[in-house]
N, C-alpha and C positions, 0 to 999 in steps of 0.2 A: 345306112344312107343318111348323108343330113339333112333335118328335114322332118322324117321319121320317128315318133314319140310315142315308147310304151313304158309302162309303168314298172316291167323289168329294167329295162333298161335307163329308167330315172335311178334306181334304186344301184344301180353301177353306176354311174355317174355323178353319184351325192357321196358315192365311196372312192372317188378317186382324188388323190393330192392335189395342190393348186397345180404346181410343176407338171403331173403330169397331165390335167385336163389344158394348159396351156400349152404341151409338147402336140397334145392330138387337135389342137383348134390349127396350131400353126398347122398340120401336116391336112388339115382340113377333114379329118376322119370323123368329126362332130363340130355341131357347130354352135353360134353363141347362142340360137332360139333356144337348142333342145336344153342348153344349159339354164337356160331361164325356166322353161317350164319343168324342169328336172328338180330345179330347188322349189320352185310354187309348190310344185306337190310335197315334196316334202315340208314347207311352210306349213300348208292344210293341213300335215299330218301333226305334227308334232307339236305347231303353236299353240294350241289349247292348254296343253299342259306349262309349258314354261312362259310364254309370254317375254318373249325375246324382242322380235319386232314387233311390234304395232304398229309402224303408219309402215305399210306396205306402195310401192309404185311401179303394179308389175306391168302396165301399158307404157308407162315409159321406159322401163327397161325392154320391153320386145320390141320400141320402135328404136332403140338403141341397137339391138341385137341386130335389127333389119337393115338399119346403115351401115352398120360393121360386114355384113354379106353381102351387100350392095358397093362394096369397096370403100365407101367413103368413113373419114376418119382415121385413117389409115395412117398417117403422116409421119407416123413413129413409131411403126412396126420395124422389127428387129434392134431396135435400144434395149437396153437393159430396164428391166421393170417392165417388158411392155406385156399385157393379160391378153391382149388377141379377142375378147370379148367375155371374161370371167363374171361373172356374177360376184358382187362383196356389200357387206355391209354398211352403212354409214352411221355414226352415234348422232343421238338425236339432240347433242349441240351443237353438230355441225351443219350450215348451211346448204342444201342442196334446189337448186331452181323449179320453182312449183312443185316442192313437196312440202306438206305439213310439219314445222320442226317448230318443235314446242319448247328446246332445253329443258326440260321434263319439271316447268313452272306455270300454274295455272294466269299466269300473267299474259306469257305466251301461247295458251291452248290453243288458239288458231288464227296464228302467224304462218303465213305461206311467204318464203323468201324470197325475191325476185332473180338474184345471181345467187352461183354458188359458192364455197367457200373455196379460197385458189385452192387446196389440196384436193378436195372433187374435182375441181376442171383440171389439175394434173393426173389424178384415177382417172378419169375420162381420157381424158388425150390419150393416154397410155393404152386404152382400149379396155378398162377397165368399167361393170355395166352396176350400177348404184341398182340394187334392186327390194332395199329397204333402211327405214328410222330403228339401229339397236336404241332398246331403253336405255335409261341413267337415271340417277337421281336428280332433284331438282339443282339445276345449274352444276351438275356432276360434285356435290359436295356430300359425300359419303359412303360409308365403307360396303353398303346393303342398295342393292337396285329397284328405288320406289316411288314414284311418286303419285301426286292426287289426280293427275292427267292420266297416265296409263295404269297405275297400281303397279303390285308387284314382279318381278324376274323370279324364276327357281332356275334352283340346280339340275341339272337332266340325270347327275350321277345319286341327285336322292332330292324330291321337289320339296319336301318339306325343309329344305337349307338355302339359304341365301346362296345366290354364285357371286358373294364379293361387288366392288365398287370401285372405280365408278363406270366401267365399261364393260357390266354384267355383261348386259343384252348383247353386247360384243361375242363376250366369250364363250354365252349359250349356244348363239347361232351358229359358234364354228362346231363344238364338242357335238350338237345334234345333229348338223350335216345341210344346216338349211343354206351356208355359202361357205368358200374354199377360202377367204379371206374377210377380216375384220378391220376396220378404222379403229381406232380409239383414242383417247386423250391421258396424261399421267403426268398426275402435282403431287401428289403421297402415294401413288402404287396401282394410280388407277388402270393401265394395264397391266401391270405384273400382277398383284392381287387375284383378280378372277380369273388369269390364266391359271395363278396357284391353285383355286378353288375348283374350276373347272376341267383340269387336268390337259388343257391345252398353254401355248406357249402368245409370250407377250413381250415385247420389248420398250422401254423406255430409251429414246434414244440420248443422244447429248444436246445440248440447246444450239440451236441454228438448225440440226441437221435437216429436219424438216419444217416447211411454213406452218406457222400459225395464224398467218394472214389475217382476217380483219379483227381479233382482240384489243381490248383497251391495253394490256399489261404486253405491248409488245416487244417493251427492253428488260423485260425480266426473264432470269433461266429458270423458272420453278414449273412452271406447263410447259407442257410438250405435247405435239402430234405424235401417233406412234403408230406399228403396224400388230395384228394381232393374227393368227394363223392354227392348224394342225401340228404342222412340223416348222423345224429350223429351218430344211433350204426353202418353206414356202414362206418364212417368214423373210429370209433374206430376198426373197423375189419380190416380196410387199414394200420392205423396204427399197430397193431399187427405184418402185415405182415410187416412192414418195421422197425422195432423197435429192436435194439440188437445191440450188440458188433461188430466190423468188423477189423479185423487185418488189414485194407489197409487204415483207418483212425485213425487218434490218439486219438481225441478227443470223441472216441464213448464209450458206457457202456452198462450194459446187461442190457436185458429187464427187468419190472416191473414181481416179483411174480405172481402178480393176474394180467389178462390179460385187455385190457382196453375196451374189446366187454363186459365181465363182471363187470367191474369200469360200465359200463355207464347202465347195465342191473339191477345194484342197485343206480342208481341215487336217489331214493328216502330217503336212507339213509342219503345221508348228508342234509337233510332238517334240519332247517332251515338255510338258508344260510345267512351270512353277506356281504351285495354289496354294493362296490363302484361303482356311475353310476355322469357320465360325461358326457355331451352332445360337451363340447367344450373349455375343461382344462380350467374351467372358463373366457373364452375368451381368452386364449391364442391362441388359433387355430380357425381360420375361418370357419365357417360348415353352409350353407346353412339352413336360416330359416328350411323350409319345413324336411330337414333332423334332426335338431334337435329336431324336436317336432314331427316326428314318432316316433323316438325311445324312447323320452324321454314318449311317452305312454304306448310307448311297456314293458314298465320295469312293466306295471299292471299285467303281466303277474307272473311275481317274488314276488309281493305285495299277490299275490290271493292261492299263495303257502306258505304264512307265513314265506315270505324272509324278513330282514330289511334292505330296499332300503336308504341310507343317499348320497345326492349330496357331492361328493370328487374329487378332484382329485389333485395330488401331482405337485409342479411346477416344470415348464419344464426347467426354467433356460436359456439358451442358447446351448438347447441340439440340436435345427434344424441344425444351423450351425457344429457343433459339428460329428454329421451321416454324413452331408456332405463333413467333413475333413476325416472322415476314410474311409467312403465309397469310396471315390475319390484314399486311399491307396488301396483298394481294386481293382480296377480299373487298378491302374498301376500294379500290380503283373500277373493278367492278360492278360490286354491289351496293355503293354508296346511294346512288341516285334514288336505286329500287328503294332501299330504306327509309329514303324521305317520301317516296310516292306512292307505294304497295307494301309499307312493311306486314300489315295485317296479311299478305299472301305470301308472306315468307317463312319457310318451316325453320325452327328456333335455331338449328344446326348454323343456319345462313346466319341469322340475326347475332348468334354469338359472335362466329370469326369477325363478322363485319366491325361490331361493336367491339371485340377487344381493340383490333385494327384501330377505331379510332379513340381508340384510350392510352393509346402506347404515347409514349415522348419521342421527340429525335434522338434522345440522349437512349432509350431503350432500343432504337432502329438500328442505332450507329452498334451497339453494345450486341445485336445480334449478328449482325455483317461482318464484326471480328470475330465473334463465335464459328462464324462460319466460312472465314477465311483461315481461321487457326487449326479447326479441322480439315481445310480442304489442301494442308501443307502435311499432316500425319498422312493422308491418304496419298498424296505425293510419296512421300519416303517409305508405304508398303509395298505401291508399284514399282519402285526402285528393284525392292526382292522378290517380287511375286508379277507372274501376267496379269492373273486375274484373282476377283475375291470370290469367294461362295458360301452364303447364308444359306438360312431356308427363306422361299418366296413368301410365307406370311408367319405368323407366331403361333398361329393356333387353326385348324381346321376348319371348315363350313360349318360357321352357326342356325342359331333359328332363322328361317324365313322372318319370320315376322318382328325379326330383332333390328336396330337401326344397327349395333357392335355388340360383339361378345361381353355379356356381362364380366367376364373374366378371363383372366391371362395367366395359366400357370397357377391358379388358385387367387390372382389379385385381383382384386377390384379394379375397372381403368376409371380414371377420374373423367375422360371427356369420350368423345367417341375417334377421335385422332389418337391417342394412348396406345391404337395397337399399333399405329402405323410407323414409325422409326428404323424398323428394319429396312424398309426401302424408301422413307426421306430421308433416310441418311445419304443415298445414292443421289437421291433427286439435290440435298445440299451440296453433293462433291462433285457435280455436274458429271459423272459419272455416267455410260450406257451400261445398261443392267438390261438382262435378259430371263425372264420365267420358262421354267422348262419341266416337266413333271419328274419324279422321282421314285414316287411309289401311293401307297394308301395306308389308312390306320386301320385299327381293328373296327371302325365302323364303315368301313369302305369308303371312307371322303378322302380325295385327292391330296397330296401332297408334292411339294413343290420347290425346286431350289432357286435361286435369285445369283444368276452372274454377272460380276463387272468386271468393267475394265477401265482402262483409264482416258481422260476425257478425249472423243472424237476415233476409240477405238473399236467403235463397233467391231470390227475385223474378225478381233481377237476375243471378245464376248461371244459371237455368233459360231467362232469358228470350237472354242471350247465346249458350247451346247451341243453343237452338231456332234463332235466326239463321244458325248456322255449321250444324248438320245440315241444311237447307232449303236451302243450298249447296249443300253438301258431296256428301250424298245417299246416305252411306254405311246410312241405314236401311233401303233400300230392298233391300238385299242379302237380308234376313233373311226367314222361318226357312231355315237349311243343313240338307242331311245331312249326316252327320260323315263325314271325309274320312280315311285314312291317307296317311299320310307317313314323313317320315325328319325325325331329329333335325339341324337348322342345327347345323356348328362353331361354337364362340365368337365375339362377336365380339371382334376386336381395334384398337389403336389404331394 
């Protein structure tokens, strides 16, 4: 009966898909309270160990849940995207109305926002119920989930590893069960990466598709809103909800006709598929033995669906340096101001991009913009032959906790702590939707992950290839873990 709350039955309730706890709120067989106190308890349970959310707001989430049963808010029930009263997480650079959001910089330790960011009040409208801050790193710049506000995120599939950057805390809360859906943000991998790491799925979508509402950088395609999940159709459910036009961004457009919970509900349609698969832009990018020969097994999975699997992949050119000339403008538009006013509370990571950012020339800006218009014509002429592309979602497996990036790639040293990340800014430069979906684990039981794209504004056809290959695979089926200790893997080496 709704209403009615035991701790069995939290514990089936923190195991059921978004899809399906939103199939049972519509038909009203549970309701949005018990789903709020169903994750509480699980929060209690398990946040000790990873430190996922910190700033929790479970009083507003139950007087949320209480409007959602009392009918109101309702306004958008049965749209596509709508949660019916889902519990999800929020990243803590994003704005939500009297909650504590720090952007994980002691600048901002306690900043309580007054509105929230339009992509909350669309989760909202939709009947979606904010029921905590995932961590980030400070201002989400980096590959490890840390900062001097909350400390550090772990991995639940080993605590002693990092779950990746910069929408850890995102990707923790889903792999342990504490919400059915994730917010997150991605300028280098920031959802794809810790879905890789955490063995749940992430997607980076195309620029416009969702708001990014009140940011300084709002005519730039390098960030992105994205949606973060268990599985593909609950991603594509997440994405519904955050998907459309929004008059407080320029660069956004209306949703898809056909919604993308049904794009992925006929995945089987686009059989067969044409895939480019890449283990490691044929040595252009470093990728750990052991990572490139999971995935590159994993693609059997596409072979046994009557895909045609052919090794591609288009060259990179001098596209690494290139993300790091504009990312670094990115940076200064930003974080410029902080730099004259707080740089002493700025962790070096900031201070660098900021500061190459303003050491660059027009004549180097202009020189990166063709770099990355020159590549965004070779990934043109792959899509011509191929739907979609497929890497691995990261180069190298979950590092130290306590590490800001893998000291090493493949045996290499990386020069910065951006060095591993090119496998998916290359997506983010070719304005590409790229979707993280797991694939298998290494011999030290850390997740591993592929990275699909497609070509620009095709979510469709990203979403609809992972669903194919997860419905394989099966690797969703694993989910929610309790967090596990372990020991930190050596390097690996070549």
């Amino acid at each position: 009966m709704p209403g009615c709350h035991t701790p069995g039955m939290s514990d089936d309730l923190i195991r059921l898909t978004a899809s399906e706890a939103v199939a049972r709120l519509a038909r009203r067989e549970i309701s949005p309270l018990e789903l709020v106190e169903a994750a509480a308890a699980r929060i209690a349970a398990v946040e000790p160990a990873v430190n996922a959310l910190p700033t929790l707001c479970l009083d507003r989430a139950r007087a949320h849940a209480k409007r959602l049963m009392d009918g109101q808010g309702r306004e958008r029930e049965g749209q596509p995207g709508w949660l019916g009263g889902l519990p999800v997480s929020i990243k803590d650079l994003t704005d939500v109305a009297g909650v504590r959001t720090t952007y994980g910089s002691p600048i901002f330790k306690d900043h309580v926002p007054e509105r929230s960011h339009p992509i909350v009040e669309r989760i909202e409208a939709l009947g979606g119920i904010v029921i905590g801050k995932s961590n980030t790193p400070e201002f989400g710049a980096g590959g490890s989930t840390f900062n001097e506000v909350f400390g550090r995120t772990r991995n639940p599939w080993n605590t002693s590893l990092t779950c990746g950057g910069s929408t850890g805390g995102g990707a923790v809360s889903l792999a342990t069960g504490e919400v059915w859906l994730a917010q997150g943000t991605d300028h280098g991998g920031s959802t794809r990466r810790p879905a890789t790491y955490c063995s749940v799925v992430g997607l980076r979508p195309s620029p416009g598709r969702i708001t990014r509402g009140s940011v300084n950088n709002l005519f730039s395609p390098l960030s992105v809103q994205g949606p973060m999940a268990r599985s593909i159709p609950d991603l594509a459910l997440f994405l519904d909800t955050m998907a459309g036009w929004c008059p407080e961004d320029p660069l956004t457009y209306d949703a898809p006709a056909t919604s993308y919970a049904e794009a992925v509900a006929r995945a089987e349609g686009r059989l067969p598929l044409r895939i480019a698969f890449s283990a490691d832009y044929n040595g252009q990018l470093p990728v750990d033995r052991e990572v490139r020969e999971i995935c590159a097994a994993a693609m059997r999975h596409f072979r046994d669906l009557g895909c045609e699997v052919e090794e591609f992949a288009p060259d990179l050119g001098e596209l690494s340096e290139a993300f790091l000339v504009l990312r670094s403008q990115h940076f200064v538009v930003d974080r410029e101001i902080q730099m004259q006013t707080h740089r002493e509370m700025l962790k070096p990571d900031i201070i660098w991009n900021t500061q190459r950012g303003l050491d660059a020339t027009p004549s180097r800006l202009a020189w990166a913009d063709r770099e990355r218009a020159a590549f965004f014509r070779r990934m043109v002429a792959m899509f011509r032959r191929f739907d979609v592309f497929v890497t691995p979602g990261a180069p190298t497996a979950a590092f130290d906790v306590m590490l800001r990036n893998p000291e090493t790639i493949a045996g290499m040293k990386l020069e910065n702590y951006m060095a591993g990340s090119m496998m998916n800014a290359a997506m983010t430069m070719a304005g590409s939707p790229a979707v993280a979906v797991p694939c298998g684990f290494d011999r030290h039981g850390r997740p591993i992950g592929l990275q699909i794209a497609a070509p620009p504004r095709r979510e469709e056809v990203a979403l609809a290839a992972a669903a194919l290959f997860e419905r394989a695979a099966g690797f969703d089926r694993m989910l929610p873990i309790d967090p596990r200790p372990g020991e930190v893997p050596p390097p690996a080496t070549e």
